[in-house]
VOKOLTOR-175779 format. One record per residue: residue in one letter; y, x, z of N, C-alpha, C in turn; residue number from 1. Coordinates in steps of 0.001 Angstrom, whole numbers, plus 524288, in hexadecimal, padded with zeros to 5 digits. Layout:
REM VOKOLTOR-175779
> A,Y,X,Z,Y,X,Z,Y,X,Z,NUM
...
This chain:
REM VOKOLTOR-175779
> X,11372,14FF7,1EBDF,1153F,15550,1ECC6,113DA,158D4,1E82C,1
> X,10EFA,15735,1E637,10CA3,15AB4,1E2BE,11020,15B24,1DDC6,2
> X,110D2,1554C,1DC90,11428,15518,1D780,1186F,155CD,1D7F1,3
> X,11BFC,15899,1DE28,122FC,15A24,1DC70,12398,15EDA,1DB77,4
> X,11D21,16298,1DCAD,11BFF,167AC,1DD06,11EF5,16A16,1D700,5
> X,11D23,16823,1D21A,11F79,16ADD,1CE56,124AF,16A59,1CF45,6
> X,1264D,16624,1CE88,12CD6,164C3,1D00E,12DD5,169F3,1D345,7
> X,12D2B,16A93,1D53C,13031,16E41,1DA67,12E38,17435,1D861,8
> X,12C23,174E2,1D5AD,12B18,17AD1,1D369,12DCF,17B56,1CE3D,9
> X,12D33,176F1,1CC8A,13112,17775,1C82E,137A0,1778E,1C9A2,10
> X,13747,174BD,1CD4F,13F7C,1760A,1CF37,14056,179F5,1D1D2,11
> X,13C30,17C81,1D511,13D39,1803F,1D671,13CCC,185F7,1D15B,12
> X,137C2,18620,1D210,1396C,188EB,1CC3C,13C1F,189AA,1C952,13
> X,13FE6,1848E,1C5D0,143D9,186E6,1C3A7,1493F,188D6,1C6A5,14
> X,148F9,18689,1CAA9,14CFF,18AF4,1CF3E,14D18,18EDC,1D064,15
> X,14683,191C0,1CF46,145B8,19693,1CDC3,14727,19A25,1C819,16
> X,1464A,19560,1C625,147D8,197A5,1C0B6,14E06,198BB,1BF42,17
> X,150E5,19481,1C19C,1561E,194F7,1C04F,158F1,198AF,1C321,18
> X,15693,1988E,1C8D1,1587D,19EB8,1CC06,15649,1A49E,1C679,19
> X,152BA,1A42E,1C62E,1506E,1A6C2,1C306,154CD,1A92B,1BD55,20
> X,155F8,1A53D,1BAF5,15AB4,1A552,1B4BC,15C9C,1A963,1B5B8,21
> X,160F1,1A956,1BA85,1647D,1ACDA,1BA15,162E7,1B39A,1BB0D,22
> X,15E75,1B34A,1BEC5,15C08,1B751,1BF8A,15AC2,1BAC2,1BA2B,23
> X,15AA8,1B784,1B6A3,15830,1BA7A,1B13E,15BA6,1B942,1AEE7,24
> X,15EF3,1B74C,1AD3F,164CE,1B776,1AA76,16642,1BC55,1AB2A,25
> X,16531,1BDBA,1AF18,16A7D,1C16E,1B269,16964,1C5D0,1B1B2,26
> X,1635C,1C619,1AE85,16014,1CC9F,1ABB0,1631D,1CB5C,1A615,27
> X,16431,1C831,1A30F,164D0,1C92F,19F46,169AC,1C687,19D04,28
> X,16EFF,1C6C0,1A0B4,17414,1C3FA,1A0A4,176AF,1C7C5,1A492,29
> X,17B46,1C8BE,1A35E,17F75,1C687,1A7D4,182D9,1C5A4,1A996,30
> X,1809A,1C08F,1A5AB,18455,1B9D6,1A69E,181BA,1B7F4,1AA8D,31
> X,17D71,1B989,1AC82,17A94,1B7AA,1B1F6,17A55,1BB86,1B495,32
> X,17DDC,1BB36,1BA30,17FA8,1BE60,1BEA3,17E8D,1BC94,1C3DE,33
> X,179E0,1BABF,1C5EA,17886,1B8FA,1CB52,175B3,1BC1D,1CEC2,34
> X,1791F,1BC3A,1D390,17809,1BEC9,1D708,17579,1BB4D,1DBC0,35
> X,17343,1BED0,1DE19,16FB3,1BCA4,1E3F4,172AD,1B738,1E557,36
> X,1764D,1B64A,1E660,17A6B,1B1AC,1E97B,176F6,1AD5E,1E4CA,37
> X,17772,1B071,1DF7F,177E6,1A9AC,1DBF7,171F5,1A7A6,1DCF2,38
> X,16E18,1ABD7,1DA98,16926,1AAE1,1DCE5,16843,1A675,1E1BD,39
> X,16B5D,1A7F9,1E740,16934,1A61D,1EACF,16BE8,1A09D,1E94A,40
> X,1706F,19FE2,1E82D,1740A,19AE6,1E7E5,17196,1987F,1E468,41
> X,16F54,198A2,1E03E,16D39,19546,1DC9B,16957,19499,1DF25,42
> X,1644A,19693,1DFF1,160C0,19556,1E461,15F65,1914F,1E736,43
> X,165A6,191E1,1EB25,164A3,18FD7,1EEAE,166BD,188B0,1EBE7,44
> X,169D0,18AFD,1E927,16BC4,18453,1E695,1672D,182DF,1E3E1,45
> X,1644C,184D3,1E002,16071,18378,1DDE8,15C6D,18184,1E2A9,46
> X,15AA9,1851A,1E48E,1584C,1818D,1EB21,159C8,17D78,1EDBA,47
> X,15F14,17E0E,1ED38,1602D,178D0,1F1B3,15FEC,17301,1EE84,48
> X,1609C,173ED,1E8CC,15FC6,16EBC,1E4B2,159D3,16FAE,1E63C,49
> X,157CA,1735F,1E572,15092,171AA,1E550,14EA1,16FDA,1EA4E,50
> X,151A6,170C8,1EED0,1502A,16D28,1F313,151B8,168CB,1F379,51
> X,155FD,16780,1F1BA,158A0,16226,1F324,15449,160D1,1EF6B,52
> X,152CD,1603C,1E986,14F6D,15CC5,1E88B,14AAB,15AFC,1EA6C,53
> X,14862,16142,1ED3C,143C5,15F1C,1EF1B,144E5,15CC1,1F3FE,54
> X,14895,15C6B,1F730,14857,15838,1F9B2,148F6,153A9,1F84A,55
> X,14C63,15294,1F546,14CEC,14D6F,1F3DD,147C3,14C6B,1F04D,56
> X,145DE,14D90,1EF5E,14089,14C7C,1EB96,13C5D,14C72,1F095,57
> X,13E39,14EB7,1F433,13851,14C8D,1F966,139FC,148FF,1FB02,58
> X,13FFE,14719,1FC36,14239,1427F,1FF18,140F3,13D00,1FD19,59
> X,13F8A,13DE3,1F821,13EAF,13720,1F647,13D6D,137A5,1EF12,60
> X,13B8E,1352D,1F05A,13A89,134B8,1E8C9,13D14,13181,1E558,61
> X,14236,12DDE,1E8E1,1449B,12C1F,1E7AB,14869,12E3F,1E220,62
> X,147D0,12C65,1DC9A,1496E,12E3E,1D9FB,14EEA,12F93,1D7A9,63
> X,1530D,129C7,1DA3D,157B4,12B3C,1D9A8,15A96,12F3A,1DE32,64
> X,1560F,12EDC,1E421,158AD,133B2,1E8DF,1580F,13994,1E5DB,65
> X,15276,13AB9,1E277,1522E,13ED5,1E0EF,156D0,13FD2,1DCC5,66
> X,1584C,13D11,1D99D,15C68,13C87,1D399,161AA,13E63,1D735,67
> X,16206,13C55,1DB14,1699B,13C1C,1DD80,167EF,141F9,1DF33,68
> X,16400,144C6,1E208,16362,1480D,1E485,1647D,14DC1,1E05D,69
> X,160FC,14D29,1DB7F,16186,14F4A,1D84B,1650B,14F96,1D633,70
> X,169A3,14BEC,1D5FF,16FFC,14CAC,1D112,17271,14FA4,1D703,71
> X,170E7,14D4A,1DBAC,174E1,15077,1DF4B,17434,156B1,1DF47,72
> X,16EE1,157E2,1DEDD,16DD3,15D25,1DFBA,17095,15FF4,1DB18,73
> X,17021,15DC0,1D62B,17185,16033,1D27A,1768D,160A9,1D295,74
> X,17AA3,15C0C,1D4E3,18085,15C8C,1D421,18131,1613A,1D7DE,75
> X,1800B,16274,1DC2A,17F5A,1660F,1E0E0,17F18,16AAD,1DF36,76
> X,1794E,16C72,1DC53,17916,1707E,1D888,17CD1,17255,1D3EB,77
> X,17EB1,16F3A,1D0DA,18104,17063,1CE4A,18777,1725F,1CE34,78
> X,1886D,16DB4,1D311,18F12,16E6F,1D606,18E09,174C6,1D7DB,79
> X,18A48,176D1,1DB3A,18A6E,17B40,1DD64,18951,1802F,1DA09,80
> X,1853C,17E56,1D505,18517,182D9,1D209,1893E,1836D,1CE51,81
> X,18B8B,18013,1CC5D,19052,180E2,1C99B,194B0,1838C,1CBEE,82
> X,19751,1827D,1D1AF,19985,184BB,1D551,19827,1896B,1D66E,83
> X,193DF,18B5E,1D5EC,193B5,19292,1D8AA,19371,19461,1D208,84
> X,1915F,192DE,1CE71,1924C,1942A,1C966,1982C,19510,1C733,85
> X,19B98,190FB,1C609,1A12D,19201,1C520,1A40F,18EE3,1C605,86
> X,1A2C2,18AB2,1C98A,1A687,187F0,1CDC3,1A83F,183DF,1C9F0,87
> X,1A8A5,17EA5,1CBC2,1ACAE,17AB0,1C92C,1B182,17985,1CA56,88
> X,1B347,17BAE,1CF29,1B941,17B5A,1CCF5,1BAFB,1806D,1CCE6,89
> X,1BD8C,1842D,1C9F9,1C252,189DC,1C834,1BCFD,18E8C,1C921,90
> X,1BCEE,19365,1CB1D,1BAB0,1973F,1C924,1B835,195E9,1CFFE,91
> X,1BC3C,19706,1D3FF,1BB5C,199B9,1D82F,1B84A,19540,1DC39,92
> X,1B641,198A7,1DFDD,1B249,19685,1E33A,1B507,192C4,1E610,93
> X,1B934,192CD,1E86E,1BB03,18F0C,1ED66,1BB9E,18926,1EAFA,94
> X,1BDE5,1876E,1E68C,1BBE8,18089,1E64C,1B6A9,18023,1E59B,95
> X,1B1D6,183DB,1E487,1AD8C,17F85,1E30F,1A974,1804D,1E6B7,96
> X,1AC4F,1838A,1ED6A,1A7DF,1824C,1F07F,1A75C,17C8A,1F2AB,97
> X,1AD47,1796A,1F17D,1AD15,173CF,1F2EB,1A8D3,17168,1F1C9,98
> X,1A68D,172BC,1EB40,1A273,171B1,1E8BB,19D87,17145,1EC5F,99
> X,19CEE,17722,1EFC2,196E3,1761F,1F256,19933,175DC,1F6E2,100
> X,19C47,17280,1FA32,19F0E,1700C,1FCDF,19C4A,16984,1FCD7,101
> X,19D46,16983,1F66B,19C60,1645C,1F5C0,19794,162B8,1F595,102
> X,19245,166BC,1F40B,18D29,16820,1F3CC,18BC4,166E4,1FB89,103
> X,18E9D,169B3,1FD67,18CC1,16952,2013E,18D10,165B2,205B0,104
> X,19142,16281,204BD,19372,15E4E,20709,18F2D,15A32,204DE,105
> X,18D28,1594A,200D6,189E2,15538,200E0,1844D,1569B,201F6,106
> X,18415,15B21,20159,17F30,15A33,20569,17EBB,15A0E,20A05,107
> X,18368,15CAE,20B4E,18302,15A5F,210EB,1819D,1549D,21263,108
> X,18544,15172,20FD3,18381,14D28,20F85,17F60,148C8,20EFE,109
> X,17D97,14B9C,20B5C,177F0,14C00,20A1A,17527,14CA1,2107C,110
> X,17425,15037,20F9A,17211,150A5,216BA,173B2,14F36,21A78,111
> X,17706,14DAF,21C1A,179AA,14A9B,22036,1762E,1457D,21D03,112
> X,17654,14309,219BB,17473,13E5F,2173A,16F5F,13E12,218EF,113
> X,16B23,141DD,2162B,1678B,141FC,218D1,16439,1411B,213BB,114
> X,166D0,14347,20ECA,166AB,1412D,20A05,16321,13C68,20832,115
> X,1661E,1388F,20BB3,162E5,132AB,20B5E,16741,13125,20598,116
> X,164B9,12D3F,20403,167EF,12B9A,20097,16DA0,12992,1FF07,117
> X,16DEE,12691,203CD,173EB,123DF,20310,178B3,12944,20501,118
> X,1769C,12D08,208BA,17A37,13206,20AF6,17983,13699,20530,119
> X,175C5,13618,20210,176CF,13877,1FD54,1794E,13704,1F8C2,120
> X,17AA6,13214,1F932,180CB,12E8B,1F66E,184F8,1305D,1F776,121
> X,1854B,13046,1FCAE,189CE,1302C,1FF0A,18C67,1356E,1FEB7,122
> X,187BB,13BF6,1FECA,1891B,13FD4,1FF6E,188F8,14170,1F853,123
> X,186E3,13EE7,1F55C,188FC,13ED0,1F0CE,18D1C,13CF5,1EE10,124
> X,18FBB,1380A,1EF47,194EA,1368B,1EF27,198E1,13BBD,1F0B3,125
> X,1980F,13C68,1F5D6,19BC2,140C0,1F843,19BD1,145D0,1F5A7,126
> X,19760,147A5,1F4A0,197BE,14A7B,1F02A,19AC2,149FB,1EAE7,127
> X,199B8,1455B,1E79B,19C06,142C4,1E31D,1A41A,14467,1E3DC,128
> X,1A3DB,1418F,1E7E4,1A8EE,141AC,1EBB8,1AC58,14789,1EB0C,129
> X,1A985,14AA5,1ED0E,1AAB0,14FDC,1EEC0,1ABCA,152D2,1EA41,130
> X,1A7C6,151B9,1E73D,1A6C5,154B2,1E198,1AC6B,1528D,1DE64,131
> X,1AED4,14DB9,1DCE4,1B40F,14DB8,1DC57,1B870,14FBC,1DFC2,132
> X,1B716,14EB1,1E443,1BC99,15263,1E70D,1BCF2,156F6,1E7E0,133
> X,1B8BF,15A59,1E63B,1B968,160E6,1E710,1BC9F,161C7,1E41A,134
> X,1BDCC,16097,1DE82,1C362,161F8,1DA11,1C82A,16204,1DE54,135
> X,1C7DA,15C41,1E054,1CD35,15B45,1E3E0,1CDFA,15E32,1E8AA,136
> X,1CA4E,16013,1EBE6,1CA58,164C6,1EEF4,1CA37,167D4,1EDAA,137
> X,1C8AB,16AB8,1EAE3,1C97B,16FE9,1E8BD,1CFFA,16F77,1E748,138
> X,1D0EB,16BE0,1E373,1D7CB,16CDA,1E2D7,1DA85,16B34,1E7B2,139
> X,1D80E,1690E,1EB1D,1DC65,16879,1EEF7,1DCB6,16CD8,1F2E6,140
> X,1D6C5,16E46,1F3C1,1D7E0,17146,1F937,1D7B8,177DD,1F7AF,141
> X,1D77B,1799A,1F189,1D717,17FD7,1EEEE,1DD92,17F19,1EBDB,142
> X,1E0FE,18109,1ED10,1E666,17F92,1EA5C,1E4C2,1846B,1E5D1,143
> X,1E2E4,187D1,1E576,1E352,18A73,1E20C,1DFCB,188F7,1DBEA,144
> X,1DB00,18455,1DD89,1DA48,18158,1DA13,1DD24,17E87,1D6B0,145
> X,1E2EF,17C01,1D8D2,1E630,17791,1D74C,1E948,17B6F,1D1AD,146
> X,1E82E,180F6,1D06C,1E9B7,18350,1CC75,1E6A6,18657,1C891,147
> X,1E0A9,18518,1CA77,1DE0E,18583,1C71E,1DC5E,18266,1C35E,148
> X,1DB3B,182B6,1BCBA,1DBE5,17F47,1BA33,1D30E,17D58,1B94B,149
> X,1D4C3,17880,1BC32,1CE36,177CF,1BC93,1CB97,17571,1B752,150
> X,1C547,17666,1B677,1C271,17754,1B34E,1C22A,170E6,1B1FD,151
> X,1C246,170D2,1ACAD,1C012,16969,1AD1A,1B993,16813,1AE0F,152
> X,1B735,16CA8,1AF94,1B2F2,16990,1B030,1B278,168B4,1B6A2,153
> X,1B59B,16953,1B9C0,1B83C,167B3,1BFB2,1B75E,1614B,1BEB8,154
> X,1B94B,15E3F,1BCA1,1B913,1595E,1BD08,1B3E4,1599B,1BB29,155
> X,1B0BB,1593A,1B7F5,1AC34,1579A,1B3E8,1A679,159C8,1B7AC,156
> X,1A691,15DBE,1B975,1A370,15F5E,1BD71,1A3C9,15DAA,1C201,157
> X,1A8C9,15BE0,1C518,1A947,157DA,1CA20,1A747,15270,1C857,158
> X,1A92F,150C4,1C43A,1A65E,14BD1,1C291,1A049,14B06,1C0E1,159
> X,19E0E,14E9E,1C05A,198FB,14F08,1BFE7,1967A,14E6B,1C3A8,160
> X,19767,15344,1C75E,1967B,152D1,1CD06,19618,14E74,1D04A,161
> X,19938,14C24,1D028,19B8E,147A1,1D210,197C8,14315,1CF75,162
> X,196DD,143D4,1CB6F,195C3,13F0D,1CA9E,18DF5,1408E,1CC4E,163
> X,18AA6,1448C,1CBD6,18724,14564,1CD2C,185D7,145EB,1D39E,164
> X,18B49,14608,1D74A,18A6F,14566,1DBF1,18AC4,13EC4,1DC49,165
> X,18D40,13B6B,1D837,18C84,135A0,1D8B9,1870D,13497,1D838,166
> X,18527,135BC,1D29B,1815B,13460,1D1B0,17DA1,1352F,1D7A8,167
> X,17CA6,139EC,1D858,178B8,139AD,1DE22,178A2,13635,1E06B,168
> X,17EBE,13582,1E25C,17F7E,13146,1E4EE,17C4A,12B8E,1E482,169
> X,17CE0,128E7,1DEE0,17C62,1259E,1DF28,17693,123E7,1DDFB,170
> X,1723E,129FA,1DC69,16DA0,12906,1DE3E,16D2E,127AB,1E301,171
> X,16E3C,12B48,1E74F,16C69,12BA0,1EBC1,16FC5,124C7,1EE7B,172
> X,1723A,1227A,1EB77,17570,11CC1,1EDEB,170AD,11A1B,1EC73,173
> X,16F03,11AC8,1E6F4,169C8,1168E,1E4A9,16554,115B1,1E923,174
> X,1654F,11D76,1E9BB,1607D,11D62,1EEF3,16016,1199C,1F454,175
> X,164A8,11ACC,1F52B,166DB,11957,1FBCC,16686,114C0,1FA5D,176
> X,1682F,11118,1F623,16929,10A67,1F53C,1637A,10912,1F4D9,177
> X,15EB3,10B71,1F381,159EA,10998,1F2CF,1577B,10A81,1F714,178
> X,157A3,10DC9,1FB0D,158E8,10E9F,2012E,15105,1125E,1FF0C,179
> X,15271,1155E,1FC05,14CEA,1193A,1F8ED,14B46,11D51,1FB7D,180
> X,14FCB,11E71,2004E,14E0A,12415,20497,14D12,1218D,2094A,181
């Protein structure tokens, strides 16, 4: 216990610190414009990555459960902070709540799973899954998308995604096959 103590002051801390940046940007810029909402929203995302690790860091010391846990949190984090930042697909809000649609659908999964190992494959695949077909839902079910001319980093950022919701995956398959939870 003694020795995760720094660990955990140090991640928390810089969650303080990075809430912190903009707070003081924003005296001497303004190119930095955050209001109460962003505060709490970064926050709470920055929190909810700092819990998921420390759970998964009390759940097992298993090193590839912690590795899948960690690329998931980060793909999670990053899909959602990029999305309230300036969205990956066109300007406007309605295609990229699919995005934390898609955030939220696997954890559900996740919890329904019981985040044992082989149900955190499976809800990472589906993720992997999802993360390519939001392009194809979004153009199928927003017609006013089908005339907007989309960004090329739409493919290159779904494929990233995608491939870091595999990767999880196929930690958490290594886990479940060594039967480590």
């Amino acid at each position: 216990m003694i020795s995760r103590l720094p660990w955990r002051w140090i991640g928390w801390g810089t969650v303080a610190l990075l809430l912190l940046l903009p707070l003081v940007a924003m005296q001497f810029t303004d190119e930095v414009n955050w209001d109460a909402f962003d505060f709490v929203f970064m926050g709470a995302l920055f929190g909810s990555v700092g819990l998921g690790l420390e759970f998964a860091f009390r759940k097992t010391g298993d090193t590839a459960y912690r590795g899948a846990v960690v690329v998931a949190l980060a793909a999670a984090f990053f899909l959602t902070w990029i999305n309230a930042a300036v969205g990956v697909i066109g300007d406007d809000d309605d295609p990229n709540i699919f995005y934390l649609g898609l955030v939220a659908v696997t954890l559900g999964a996740a919890i329904v799973g019981r985040f044992r190992p082989a149900a955190m494959a499976r809800a990472m695949i589906v993720a992997a899954f999802l993360q390519l077909l939001v392009p194809v839902i979004v153009w199928a079910v927003l017609p006013y998308m089908r005339t907007v001319v989309w960004s090329p980093e739409v493919p290159v950022l779904t494929a990233i995604f995608a491939g870091l919701w595999l990767f999880a995956a196929t930690l958490f398959r290594k886990v479940a096959q060594r039967g480590a939870l």
